[in-house]
N, C-alpha and C positions, 0 to 999 in steps of 0.2 A: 979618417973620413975621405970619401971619394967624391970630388967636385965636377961637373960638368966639363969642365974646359979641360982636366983630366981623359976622359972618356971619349971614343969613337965618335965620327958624324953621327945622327940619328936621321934615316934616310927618311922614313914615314912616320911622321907624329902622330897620324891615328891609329895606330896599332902600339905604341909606345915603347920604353927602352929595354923590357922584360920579353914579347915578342921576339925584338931584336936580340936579345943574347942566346934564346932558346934556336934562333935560326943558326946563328954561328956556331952553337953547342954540337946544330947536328951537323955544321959542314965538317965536326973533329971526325966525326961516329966513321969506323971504317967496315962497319958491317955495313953490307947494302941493304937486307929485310929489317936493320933497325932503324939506319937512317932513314927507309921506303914509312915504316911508321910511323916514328917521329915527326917528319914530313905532313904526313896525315893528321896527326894530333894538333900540329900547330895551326893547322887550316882551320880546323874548328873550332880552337879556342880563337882566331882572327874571325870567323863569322860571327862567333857568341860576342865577342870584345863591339863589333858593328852591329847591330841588327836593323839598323834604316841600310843597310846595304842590301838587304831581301829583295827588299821591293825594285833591285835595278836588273836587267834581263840578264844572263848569262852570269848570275851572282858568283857560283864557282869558279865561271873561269875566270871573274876576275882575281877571287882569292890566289889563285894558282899561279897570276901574273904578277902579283904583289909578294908572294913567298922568294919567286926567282930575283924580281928585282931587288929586296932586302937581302940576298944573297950576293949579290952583283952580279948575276947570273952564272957563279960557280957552284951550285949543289947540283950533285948531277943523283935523278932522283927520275921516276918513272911519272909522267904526266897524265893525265887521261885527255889533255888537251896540246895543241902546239907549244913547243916552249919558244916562248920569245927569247929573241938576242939584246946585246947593246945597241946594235946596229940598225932594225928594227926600231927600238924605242926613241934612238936623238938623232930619226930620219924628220926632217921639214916636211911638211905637207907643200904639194905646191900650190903656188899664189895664186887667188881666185882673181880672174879677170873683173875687172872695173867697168861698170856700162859707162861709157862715154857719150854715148846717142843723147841727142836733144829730140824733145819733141817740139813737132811744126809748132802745135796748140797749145802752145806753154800756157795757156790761162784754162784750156777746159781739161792736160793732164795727158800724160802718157798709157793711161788705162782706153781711153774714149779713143785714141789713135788707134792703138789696133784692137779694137770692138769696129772701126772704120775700115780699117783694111781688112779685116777678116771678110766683112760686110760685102766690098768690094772684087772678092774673092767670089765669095757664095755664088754657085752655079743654078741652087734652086731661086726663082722666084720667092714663092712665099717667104721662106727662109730671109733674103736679102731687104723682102719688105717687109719681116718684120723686125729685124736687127736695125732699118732705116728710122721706123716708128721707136723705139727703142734710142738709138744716139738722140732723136728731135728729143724726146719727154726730158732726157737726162741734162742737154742742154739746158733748154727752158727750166728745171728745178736748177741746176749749179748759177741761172741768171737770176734767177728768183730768190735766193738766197745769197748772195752776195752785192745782188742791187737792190733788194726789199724793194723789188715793184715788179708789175706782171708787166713782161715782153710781149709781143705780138708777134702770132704763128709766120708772118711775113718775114719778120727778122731774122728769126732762126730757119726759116728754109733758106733763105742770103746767103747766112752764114754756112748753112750744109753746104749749098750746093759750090760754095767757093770755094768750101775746102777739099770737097770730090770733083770738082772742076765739072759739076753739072751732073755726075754721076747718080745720087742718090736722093729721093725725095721721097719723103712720108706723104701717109694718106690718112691716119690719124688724127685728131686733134687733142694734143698735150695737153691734159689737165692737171693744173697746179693750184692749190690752196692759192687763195687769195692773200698777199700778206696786208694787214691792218696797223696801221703805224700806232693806232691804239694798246696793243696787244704789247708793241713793242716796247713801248715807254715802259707799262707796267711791269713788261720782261726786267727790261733793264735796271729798273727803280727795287727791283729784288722781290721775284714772286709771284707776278701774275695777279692769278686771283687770287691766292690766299693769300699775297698782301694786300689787297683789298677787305677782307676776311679779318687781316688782323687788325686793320685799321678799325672797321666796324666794331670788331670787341674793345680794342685802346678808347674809345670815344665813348661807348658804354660805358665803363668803367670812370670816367671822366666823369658823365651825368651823374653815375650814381654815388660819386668822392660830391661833386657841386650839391645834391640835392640830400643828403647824409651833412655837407656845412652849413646847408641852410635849416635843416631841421637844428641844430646845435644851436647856429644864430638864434631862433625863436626859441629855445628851450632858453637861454642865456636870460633873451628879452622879459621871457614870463620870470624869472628867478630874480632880474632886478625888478619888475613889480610887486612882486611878492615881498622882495625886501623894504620899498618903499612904502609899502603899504601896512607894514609892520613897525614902520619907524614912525608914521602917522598915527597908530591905534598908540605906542607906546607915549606919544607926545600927548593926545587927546586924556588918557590915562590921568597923567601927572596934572596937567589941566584944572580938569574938573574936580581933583580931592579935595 
């Protein structure tokens, strides 16, 4: 019996240890139109072996980069695609740069900073007044949703014009839902209206459990009169014999 720890690294687990022996089979083969086939054969018994591999782009050539690397990249065999190297494969990508920048408006977000500068930038008019109307609405909703209460158009021109140093001013007027601290409660109590919805069914269901025990109560009540009044005829009975 031939144990694992026995046996070669197994470089790719999902092509498995049978794959692997047929690739080293044909790095023996010294014919080159037999190892050229062989080569070929095993490509597509590793496609048949994958087939959620279909659906990735350049399906083949990845088969082709997986036959070389399970070879160590000694079969030497004709490609229809570049042959990759070792050198090639355990190259580092280099290190993506780190954005370091802060933004000025750490509370309304690095996105609304340059939607501001682009803003500032824009050589058309219209253009610039309506990217102006535009930063005002977005403000006004990011305040309206983090203070649940409506700001006044005053404030958020303050705030533009402080942060363009006078530069840009909407002509708009930012319309935001009103928020309702009603709404809110509800929100948060789980539901809205349809906990409201469910409550009205729960309470239904209550009246009709209470008015269901009270029909029972009265059925109860008549069944001890009925007994009593049976224990009455039974006593009159004996009575009068």
């Amino acid at each position: 019996m031939e144990y694992n720890t026995s046996r070669n690294h197994l470089i790719m687990r999902e092509y498995g240890r049978h794959i692997q022996r047929m690739i080293e089979h044909t790095l023996t083969v010294d014919d080159k139109d037999k190892r050229q086939k062989n080569a070929r054969t095993v490509i597509e018994l590793m496609g048949f072996l994958n087939p959620h591999l279909k659906n990735v782009e350049d399906f083949r050539h990845m088969l082709w980069d997986h036959l070389f690397l399970i070879s160590d990249f000694q079969l030497e065999v004709d490609s229809p695609y570049p042959i990759p190297t070792a050198e090639t494969l355990k190259a580092k990508p280099a290190p993506l740069p780190y954005p370091k920048g802060y933004p000025r408006f750490s509370h309304l977000g690095r996105n609304l900073e340059s939607v501001i500068n682009k803003a500032l930038k824009e050589e058309n008019p219209e253009k610039k007044q309506g990217l102006a109307n535009a930063v005002a609405y977005y403000m006004k909703l990011a305040y309206s949703n983090w203070h649940k209460e409506i700001v006044h158009d005053d404030a958020i021109q303050g705030e533009l014009s402080n942060m363009t140093r006078g530069q840009l001013e909407f002509t708009n007027t930012p319309y935001v839902k009103a928020f309702r601290q009603n709404d809110n409660q509800r929100d948060y109590r789980g539901g809205g209206n349809n906990n409201g919805k469910r409550q009205q069914k729960f309470q239904q269901r209550n009246n009709n459990n209470n008015g269901g025990n009270r029909n029972n109560d009265n059925r109860n009540n008549d069944n001890r009169n009925n007994n009593g009044g049976n224990r009455n005829n039974k006593f009159n009975k004996k009575r009068f014999k």
